[in-house]
C-alpha positions, 0 to 999 in steps of 0.5 A, spaced: 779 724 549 784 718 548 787 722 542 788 729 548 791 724 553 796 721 548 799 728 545 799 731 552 801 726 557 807 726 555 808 734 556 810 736 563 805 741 567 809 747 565 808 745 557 801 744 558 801 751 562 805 756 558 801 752 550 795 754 554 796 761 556 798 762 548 791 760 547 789 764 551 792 770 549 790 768 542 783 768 544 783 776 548 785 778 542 780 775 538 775 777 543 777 786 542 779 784 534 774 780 531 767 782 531 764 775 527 758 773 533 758 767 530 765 765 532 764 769 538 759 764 539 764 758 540 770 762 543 774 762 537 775 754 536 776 751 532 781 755 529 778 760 523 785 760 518 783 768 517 783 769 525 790 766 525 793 769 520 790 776 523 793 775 529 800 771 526 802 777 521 803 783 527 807 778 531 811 776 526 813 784 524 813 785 532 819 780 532 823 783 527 821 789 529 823 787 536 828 781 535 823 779 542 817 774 542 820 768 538 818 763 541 811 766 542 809 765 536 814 759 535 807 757 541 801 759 537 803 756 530 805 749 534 797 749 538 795 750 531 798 746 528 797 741 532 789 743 534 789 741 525 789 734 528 786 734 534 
């Protein structure tokens, strides 16, 4: 729990929010496009390297597709990057 409060207690509320809505959207996705019980099991966390990358590869084409999103993705790679520690 000290390590959650040190990374996070310097975020505003709003950080907070909008990391956790990237979580989110990242596990309802999982939750239509990965059909492994056992991550189902225990809500797609810790994060699998191959449900991530499932997830990332059609964000990246949708925003060169799109030139919109940027920062979604820019979201969902900080968490994971972060979670690797946490």
């Amino acid at each position: 729990m000290s390590t959650l409060t040190a990374a996070f207690e310097v975020k505003t509320p709003a950080t907070l929010t909008k990391r956790a809505s990237t979580v989110k959207k990242h596990m309802k996705w999982c939750d239509v496009h990965v059909v492994d019980s056992a991550s189902q099991a225990n809500g797609f966390l810790p994060f699998e390297e191959q449900h991530v990358w499932l997830y990332f590869l059609p964000l990246r084409q949708d925003i060169a597709r799109t030139h919109k999103g940027y920062t979604s993705l820019s979201n969902f790679l900080e968490i994971v990057r972060f979670a690797r520690f946490a």
